[in-house]
N, CA, C and O atoms as a Tripos MOL2 file, in Angstrom:
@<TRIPOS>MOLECULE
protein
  276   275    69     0     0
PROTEIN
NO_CHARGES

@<TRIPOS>ATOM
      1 N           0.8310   -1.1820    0.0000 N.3       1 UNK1
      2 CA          0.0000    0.0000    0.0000 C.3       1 UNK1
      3 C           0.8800    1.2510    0.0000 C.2       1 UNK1
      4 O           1.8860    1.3120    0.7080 O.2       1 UNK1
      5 N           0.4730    2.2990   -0.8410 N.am      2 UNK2
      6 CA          1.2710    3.5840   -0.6060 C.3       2 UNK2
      7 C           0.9600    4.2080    0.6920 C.2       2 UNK2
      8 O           0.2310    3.6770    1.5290 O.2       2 UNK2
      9 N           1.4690    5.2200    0.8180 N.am      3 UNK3
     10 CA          1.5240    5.7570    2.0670 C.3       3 UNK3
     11 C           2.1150    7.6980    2.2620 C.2       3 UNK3
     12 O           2.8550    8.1870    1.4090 O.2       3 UNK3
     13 N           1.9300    8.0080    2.7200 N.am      4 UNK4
     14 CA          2.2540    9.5740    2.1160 C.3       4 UNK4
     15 C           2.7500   10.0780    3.8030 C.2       4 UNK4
     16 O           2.2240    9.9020    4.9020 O.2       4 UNK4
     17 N           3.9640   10.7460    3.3720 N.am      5 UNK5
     18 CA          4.8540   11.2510    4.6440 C.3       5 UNK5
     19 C           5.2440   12.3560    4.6180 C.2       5 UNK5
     20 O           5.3800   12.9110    3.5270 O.2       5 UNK5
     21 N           5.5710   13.0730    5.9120 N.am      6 UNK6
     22 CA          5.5940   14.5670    5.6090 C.3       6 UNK6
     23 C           6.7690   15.4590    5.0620 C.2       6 UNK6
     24 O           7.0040   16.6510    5.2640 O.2       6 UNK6
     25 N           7.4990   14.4330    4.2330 N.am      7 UNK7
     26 CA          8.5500   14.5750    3.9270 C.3       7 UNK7
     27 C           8.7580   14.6970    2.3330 C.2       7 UNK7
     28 O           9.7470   15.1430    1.7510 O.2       7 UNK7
     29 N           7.4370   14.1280    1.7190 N.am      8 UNK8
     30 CA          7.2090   13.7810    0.0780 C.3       8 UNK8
     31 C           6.9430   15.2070    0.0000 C.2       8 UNK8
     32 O           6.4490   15.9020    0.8880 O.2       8 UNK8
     33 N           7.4360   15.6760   -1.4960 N.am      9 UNK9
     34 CA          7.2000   16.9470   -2.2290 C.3       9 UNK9
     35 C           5.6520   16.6920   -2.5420 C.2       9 UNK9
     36 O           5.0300   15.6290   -2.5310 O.2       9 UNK9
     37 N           5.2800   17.8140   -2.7850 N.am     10 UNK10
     38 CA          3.6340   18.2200   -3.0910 C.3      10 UNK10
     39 C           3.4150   17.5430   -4.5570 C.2      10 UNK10
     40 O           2.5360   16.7460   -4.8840 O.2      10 UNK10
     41 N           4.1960   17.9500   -5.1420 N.am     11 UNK11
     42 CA          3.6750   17.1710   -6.5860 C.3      11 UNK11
     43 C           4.2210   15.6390   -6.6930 C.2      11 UNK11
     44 O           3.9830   15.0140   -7.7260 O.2      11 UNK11
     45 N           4.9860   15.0020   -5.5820 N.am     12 UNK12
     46 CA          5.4610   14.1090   -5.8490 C.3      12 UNK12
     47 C           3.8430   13.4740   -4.9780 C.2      12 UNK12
     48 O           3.1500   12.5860   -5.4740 O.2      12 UNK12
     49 N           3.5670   14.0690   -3.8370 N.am     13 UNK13
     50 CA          2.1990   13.4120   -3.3270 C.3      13 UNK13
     51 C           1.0180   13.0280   -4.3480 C.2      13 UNK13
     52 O           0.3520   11.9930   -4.3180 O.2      13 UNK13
     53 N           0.8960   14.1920   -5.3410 N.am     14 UNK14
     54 CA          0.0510   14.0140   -6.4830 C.3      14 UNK14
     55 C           0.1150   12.8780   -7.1130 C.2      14 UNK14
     56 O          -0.7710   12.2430   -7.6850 O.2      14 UNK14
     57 N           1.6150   12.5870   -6.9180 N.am     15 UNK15
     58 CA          1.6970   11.2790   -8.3090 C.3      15 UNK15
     59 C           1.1200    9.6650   -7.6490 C.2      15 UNK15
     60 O           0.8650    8.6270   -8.2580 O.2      15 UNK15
     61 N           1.0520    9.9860   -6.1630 N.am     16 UNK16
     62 CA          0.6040    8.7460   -5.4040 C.3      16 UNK16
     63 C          -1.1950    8.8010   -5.9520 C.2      16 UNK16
     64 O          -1.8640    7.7750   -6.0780 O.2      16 UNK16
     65 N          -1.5350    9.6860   -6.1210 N.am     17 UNK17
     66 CA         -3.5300    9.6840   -5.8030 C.3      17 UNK17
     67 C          -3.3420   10.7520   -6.4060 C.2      17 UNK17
     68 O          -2.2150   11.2460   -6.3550 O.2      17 UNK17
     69 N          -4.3640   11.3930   -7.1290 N.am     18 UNK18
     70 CA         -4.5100   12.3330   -7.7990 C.3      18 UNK18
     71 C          -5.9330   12.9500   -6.6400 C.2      18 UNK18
     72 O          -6.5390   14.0220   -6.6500 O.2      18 UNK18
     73 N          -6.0700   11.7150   -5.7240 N.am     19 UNK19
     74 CA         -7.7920   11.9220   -5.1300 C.3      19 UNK19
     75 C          -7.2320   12.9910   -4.3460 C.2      19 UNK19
     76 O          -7.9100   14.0180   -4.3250 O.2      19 UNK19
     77 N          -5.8310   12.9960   -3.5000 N.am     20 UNK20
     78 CA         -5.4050   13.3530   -2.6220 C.3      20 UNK20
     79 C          -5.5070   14.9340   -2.5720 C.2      20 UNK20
     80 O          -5.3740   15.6440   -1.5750 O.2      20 UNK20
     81 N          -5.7670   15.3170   -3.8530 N.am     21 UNK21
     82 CA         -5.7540   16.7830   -4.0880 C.3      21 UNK21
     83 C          -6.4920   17.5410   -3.4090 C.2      21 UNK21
     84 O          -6.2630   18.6170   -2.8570 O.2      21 UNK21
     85 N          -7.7930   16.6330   -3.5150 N.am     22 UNK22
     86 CA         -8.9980   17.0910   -2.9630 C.3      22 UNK22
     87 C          -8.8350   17.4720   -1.2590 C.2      22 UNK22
     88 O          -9.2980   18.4490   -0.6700 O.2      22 UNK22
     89 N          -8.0880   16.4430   -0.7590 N.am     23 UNK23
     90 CA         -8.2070   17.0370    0.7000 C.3      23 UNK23
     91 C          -7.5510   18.0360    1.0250 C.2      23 UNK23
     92 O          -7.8220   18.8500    1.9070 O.2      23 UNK23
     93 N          -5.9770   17.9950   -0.2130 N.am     24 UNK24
     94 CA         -5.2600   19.3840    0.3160 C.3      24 UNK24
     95 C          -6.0940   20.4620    0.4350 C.2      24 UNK24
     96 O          -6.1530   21.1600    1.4470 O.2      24 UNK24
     97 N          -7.0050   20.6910   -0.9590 N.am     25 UNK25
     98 CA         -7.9020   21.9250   -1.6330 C.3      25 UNK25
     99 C          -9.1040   21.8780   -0.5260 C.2      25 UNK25
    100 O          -9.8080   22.8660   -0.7380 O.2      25 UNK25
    101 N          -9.6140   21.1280    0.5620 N.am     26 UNK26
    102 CA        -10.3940   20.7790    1.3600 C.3      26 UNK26
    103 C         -10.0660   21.6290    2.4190 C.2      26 UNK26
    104 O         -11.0070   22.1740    2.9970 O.2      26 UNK26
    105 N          -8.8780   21.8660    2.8100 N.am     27 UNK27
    106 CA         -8.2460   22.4510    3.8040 C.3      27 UNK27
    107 C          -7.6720   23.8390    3.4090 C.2      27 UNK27
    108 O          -6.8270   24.3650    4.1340 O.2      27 UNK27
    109 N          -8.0140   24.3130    2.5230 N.am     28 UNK28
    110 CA         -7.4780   25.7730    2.2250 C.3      28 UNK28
    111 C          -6.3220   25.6140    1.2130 C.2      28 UNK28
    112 O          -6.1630   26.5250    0.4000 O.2      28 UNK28
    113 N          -5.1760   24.1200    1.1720 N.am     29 UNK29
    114 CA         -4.2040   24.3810    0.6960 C.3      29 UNK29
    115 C          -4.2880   23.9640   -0.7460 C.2      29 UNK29
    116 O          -4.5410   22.8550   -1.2180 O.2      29 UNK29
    117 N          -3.9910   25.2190   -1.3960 N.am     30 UNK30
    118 CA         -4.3090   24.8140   -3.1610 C.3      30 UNK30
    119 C          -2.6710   24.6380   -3.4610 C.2      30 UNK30
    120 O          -2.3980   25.6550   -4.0990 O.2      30 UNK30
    121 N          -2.0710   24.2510   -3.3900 N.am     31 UNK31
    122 CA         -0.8150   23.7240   -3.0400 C.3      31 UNK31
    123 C          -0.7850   23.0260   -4.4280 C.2      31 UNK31
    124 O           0.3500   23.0010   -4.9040 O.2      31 UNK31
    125 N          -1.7910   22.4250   -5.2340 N.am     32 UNK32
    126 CA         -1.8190   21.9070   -6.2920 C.3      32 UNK32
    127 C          -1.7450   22.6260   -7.5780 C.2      32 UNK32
    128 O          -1.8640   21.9850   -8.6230 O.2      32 UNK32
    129 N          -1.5500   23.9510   -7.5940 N.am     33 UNK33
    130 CA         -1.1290   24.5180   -8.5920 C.3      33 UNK33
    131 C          -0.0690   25.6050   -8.2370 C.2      33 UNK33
    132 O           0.4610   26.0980   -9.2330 O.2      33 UNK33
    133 N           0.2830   26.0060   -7.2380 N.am     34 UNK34
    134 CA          1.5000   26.3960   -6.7580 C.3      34 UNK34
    135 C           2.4930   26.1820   -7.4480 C.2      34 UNK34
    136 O           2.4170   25.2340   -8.2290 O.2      34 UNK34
    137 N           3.9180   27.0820   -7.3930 N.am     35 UNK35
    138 CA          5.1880   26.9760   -8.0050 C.3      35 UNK35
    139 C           5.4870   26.8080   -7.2100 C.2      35 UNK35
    140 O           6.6670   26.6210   -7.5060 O.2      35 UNK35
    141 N           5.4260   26.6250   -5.8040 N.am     36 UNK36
    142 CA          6.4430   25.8980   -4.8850 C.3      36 UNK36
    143 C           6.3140   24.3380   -4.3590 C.2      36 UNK36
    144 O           7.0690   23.7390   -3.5940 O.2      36 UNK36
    145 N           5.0210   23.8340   -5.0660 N.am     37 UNK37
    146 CA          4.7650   22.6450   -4.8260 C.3      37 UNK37
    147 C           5.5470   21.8810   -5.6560 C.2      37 UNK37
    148 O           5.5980   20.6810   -5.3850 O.2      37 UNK37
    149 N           6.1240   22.2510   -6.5330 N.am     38 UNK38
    150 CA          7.6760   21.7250   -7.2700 C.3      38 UNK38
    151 C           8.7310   21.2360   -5.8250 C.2      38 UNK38
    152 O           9.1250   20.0990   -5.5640 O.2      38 UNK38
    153 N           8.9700   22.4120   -5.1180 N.am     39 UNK39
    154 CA         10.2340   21.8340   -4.2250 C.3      39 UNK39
    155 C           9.7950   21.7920   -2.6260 C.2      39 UNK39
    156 O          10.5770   21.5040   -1.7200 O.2      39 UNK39
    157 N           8.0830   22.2090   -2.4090 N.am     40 UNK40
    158 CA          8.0340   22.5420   -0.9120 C.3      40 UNK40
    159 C           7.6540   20.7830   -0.2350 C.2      40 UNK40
    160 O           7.1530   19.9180   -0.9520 O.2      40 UNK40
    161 N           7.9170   20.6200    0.8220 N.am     41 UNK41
    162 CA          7.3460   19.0260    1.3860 C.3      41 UNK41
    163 C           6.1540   19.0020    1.8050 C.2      41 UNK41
    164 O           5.7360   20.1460    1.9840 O.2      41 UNK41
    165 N           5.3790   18.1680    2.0560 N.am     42 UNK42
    166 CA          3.8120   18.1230    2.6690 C.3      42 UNK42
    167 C           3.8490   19.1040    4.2010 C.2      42 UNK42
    168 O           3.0250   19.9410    4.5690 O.2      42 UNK42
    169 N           5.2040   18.6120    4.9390 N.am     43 UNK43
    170 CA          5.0590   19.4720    6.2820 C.3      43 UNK43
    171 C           5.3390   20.9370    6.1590 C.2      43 UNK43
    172 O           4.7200   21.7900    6.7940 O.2      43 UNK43
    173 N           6.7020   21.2900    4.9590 N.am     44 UNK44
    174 CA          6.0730   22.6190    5.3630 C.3      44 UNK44
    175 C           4.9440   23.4670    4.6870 C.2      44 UNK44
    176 O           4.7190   24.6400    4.9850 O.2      44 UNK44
    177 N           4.3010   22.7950    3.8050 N.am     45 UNK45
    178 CA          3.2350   23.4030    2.9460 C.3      45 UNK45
    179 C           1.7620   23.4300    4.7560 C.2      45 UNK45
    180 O           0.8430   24.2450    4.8400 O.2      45 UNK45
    181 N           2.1780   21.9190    6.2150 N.am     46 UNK46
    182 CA          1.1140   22.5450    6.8400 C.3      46 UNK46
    183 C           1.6290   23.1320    7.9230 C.2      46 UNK46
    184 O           1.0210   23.3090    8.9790 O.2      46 UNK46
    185 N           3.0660   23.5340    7.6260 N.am     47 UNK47
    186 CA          3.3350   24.6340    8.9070 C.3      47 UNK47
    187 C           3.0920   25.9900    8.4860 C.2      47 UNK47
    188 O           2.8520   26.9050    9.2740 O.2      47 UNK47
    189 N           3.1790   26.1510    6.7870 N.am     48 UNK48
    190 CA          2.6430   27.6780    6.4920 C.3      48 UNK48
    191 C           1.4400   27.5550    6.4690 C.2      48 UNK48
    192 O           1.1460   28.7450    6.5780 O.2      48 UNK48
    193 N           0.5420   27.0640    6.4140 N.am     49 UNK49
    194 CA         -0.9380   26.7890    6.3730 C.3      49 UNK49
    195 C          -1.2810   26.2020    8.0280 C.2      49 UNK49
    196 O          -2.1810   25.3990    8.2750 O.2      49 UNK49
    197 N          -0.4490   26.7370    8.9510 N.am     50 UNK50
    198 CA         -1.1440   26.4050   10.5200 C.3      50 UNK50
    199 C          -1.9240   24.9770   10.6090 C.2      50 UNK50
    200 O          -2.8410   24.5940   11.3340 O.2      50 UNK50
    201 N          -1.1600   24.3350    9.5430 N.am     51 UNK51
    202 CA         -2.3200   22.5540   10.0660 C.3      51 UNK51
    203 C          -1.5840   21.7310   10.9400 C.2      51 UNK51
    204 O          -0.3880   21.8510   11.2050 O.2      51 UNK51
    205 N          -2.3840   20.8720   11.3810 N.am     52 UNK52
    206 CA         -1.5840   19.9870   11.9330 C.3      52 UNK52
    207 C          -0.9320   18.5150   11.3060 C.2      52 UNK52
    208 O          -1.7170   17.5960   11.5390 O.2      52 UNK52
    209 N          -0.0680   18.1940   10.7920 N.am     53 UNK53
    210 CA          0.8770   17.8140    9.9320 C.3      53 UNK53
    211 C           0.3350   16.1450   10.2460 C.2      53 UNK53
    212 O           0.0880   15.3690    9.3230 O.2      53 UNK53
    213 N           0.2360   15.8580   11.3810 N.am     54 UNK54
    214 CA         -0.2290   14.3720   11.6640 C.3      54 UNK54
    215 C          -1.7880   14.2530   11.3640 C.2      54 UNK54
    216 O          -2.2520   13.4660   10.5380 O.2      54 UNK54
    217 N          -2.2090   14.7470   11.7990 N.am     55 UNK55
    218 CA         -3.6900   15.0240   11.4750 C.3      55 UNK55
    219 C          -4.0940   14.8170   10.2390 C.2      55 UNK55
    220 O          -5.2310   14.3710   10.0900 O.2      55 UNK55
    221 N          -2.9760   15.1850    8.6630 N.am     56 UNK56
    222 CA         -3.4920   15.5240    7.8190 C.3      56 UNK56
    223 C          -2.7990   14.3470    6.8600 C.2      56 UNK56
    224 O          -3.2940   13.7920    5.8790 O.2      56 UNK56
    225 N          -1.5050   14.1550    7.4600 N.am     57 UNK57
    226 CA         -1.1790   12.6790    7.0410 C.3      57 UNK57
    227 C          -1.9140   11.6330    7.0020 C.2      57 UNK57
    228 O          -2.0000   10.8980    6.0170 O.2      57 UNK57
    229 N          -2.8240   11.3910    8.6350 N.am     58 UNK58
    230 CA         -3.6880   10.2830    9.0540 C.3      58 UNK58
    231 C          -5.0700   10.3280    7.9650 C.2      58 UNK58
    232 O          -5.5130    9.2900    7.4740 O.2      58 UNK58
    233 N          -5.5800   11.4980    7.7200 N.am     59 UNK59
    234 CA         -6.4680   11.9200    6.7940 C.3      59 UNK59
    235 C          -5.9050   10.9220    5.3490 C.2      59 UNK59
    236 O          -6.5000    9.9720    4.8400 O.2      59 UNK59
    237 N          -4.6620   11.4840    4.9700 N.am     60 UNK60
    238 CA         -4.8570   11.1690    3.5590 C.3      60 UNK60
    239 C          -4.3950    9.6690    3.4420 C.2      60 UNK60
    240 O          -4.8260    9.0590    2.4630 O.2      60 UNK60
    241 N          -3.6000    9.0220    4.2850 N.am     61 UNK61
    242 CA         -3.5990    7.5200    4.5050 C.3      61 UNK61
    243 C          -4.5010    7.1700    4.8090 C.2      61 UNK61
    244 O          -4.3490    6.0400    5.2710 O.2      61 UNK61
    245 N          -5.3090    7.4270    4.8350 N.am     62 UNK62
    246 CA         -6.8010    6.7030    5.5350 C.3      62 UNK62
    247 C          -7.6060    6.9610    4.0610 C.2      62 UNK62
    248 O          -8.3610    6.0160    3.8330 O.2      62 UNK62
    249 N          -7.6350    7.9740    3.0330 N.am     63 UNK63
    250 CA         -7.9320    8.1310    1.9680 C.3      63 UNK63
    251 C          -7.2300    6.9640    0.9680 C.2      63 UNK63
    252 O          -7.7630    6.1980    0.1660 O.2      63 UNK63
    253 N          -6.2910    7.0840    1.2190 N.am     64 UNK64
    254 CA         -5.6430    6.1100    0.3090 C.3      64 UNK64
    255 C          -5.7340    4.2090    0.8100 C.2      64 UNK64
    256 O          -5.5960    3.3770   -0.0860 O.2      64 UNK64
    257 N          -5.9520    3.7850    2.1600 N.am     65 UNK65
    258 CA         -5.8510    2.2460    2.2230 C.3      65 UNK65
    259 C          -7.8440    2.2550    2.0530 C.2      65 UNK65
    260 O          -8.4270    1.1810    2.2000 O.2      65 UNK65
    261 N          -8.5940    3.4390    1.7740 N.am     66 UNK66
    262 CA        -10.0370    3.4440    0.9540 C.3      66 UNK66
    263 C          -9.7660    2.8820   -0.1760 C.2      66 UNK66
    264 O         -10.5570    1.9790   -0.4490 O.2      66 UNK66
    265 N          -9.0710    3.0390   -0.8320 N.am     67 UNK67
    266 CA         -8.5980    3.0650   -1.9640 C.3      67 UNK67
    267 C          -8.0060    1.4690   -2.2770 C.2      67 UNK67
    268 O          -8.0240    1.0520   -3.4350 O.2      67 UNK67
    269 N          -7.6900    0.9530   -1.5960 N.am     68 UNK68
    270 CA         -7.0400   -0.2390   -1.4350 C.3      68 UNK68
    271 C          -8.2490   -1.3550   -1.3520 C.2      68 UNK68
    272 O          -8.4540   -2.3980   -1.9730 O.2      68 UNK68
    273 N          -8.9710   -0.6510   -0.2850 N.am     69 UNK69
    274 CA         -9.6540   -1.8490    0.4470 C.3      69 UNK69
    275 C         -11.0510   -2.8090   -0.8190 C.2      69 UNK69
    276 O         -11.6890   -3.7800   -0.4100 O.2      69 UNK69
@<TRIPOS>BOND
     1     1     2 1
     2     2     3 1
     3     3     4 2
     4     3     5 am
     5     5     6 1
     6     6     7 1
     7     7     8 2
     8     7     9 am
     9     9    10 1
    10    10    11 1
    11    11    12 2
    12    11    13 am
    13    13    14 1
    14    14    15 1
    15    15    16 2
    16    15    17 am
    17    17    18 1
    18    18    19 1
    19    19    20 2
    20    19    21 am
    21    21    22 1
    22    22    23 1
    23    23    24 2
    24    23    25 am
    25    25    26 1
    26    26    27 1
    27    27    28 2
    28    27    29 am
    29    29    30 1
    30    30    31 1
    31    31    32 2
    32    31    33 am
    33    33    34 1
    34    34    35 1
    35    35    36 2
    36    35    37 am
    37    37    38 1
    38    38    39 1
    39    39    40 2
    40    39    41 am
    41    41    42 1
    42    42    43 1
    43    43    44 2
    44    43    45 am
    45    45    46 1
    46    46    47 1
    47    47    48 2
    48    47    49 am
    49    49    50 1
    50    50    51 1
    51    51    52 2
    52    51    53 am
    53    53    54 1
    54    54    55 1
    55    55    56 2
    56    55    57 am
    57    57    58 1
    58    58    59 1
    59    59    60 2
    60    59    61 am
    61    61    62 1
    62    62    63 1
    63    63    64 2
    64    63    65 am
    65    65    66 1
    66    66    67 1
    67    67    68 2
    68    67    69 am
    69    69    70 1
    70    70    71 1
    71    71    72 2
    72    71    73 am
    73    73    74 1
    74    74    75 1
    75    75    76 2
    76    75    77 am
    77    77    78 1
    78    78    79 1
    79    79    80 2
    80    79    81 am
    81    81    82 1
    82    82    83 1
    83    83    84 2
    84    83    85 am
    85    85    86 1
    86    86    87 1
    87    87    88 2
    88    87    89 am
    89    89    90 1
    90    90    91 1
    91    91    92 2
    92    91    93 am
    93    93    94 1
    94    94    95 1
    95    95    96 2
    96    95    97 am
    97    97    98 1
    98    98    99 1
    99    99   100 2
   100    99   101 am
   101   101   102 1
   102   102   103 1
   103   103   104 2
   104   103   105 am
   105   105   106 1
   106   106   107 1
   107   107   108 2
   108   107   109 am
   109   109   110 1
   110   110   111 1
   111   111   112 2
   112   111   113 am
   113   113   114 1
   114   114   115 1
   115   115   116 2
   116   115   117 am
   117   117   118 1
   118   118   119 1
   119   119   120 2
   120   119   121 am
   121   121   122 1
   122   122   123 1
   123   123   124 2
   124   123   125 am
   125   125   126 1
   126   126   127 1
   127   127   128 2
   128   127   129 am
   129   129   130 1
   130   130   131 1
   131   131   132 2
   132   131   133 am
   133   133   134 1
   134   134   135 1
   135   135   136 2
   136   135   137 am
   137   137   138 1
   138   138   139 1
   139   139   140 2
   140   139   141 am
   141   141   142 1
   142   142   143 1
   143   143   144 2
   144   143   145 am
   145   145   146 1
   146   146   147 1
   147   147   148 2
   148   147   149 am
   149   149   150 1
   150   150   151 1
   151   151   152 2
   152   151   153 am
   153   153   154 1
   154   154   155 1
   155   155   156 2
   156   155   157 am
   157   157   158 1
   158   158   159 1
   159   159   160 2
   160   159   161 am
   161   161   162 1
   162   162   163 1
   163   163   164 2
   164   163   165 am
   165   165   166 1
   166   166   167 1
   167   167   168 2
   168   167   169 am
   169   169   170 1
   170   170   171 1
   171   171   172 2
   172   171   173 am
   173   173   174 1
   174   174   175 1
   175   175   176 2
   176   175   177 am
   177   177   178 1
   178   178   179 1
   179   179   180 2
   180   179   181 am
   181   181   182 1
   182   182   183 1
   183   183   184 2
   184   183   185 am
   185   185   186 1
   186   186   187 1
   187   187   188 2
   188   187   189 am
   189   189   190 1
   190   190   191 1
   191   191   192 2
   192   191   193 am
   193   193   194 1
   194   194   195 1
   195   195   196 2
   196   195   197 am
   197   197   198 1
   198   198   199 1
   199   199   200 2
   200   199   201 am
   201   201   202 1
   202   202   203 1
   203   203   204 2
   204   203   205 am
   205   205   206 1
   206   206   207 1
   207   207   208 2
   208   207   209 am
   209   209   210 1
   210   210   211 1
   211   211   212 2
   212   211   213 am
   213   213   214 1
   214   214   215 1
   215   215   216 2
   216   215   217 am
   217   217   218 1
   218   218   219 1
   219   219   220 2
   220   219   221 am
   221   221   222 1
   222   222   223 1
   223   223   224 2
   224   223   225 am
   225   225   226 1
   226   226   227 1
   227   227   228 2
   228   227   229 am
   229   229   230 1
   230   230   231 1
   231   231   232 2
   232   231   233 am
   233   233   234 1
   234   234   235 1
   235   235   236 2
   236   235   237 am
   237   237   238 1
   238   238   239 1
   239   239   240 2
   240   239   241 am
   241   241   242 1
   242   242   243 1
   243   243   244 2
   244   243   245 am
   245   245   246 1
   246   246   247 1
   247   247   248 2
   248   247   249 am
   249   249   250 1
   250   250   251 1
   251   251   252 2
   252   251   253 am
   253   253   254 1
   254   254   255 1
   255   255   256 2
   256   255   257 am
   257   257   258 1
   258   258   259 1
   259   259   260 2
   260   259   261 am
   261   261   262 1
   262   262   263 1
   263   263   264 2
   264   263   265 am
   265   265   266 1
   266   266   267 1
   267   267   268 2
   268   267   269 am
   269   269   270 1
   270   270   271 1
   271   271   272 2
   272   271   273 am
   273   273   274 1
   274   274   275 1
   275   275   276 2
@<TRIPOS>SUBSTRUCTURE
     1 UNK1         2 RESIDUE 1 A UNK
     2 UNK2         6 RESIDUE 1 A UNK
     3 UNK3        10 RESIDUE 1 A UNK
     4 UNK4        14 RESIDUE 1 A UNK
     5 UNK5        18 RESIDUE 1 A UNK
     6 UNK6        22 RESIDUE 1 A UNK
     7 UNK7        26 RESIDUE 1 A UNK
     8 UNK8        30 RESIDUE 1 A UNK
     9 UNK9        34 RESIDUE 1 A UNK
    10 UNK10       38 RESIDUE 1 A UNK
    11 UNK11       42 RESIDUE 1 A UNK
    12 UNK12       46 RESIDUE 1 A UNK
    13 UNK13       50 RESIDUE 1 A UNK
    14 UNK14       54 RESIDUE 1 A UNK
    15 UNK15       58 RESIDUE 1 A UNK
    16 UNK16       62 RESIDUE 1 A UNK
    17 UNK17       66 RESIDUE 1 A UNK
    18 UNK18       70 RESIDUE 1 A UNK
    19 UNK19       74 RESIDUE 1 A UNK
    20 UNK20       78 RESIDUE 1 A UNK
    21 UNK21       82 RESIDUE 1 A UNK
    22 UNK22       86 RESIDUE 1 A UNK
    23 UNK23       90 RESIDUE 1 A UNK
    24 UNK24       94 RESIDUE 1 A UNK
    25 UNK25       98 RESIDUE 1 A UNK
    26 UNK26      102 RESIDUE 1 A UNK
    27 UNK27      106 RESIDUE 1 A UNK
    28 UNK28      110 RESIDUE 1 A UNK
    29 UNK29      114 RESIDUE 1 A UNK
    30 UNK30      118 RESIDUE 1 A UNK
    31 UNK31      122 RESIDUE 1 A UNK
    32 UNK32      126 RESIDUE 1 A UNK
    33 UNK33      130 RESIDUE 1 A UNK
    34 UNK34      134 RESIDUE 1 A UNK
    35 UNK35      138 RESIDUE 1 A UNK
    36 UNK36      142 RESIDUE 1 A UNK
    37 UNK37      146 RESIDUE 1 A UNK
    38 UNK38      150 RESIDUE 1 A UNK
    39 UNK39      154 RESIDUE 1 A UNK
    40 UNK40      158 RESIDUE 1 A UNK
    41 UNK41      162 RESIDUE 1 A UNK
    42 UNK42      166 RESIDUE 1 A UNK
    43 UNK43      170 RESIDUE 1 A UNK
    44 UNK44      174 RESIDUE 1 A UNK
    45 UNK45      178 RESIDUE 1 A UNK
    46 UNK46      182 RESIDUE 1 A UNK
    47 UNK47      186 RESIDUE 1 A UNK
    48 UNK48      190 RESIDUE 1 A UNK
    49 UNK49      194 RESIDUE 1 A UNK
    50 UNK50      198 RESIDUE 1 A UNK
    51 UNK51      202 RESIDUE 1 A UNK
    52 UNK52      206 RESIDUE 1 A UNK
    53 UNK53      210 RESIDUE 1 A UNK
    54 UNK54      214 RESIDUE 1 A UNK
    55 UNK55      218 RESIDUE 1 A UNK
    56 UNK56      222 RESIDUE 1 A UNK
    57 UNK57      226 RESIDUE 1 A UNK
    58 UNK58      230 RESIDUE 1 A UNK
    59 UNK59      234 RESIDUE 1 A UNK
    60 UNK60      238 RESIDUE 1 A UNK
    61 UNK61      242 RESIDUE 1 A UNK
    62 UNK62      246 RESIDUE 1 A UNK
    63 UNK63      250 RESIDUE 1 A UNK
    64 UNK64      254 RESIDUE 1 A UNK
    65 UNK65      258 RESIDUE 1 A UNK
    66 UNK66      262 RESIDUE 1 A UNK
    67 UNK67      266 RESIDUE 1 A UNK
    68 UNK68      270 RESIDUE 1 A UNK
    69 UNK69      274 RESIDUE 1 A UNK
């Protein structure tokens, strides 16, 4: 199963789920058409966006083993 960490680049997250977009864009972060989603990581795209980084991981792994099951 994939798995998404707060360490993967933003567009590299894209390439896991394309679904995944939706929750960034769910949460304020349009991060999906950004020029820094080229080099920024999932954590700091939710430390500039005040999220909570585990919270949003658990979210989109939980989106994705949906996806599995």
């Amino acid at each position: 199963m994939k798995t998404v960490t707060k360490d993967m680049i933003i567009t590299d997250l894209l390439q896991v789920d394309r679904g995944l977009a939706a929750i960034l864009m769910s949460h304020g972060m349009n991060c999906v058409g950004c020029p820094a989603a080229q080099g920024e990581t999932l954590e700091e795209a939710a430390i500039g966006h005040g999220m909570d980084i585990d919270s949003l991981i658990n979210e989109m792994n939980e989106f994705l083993a949906g996806q599995t099951a």
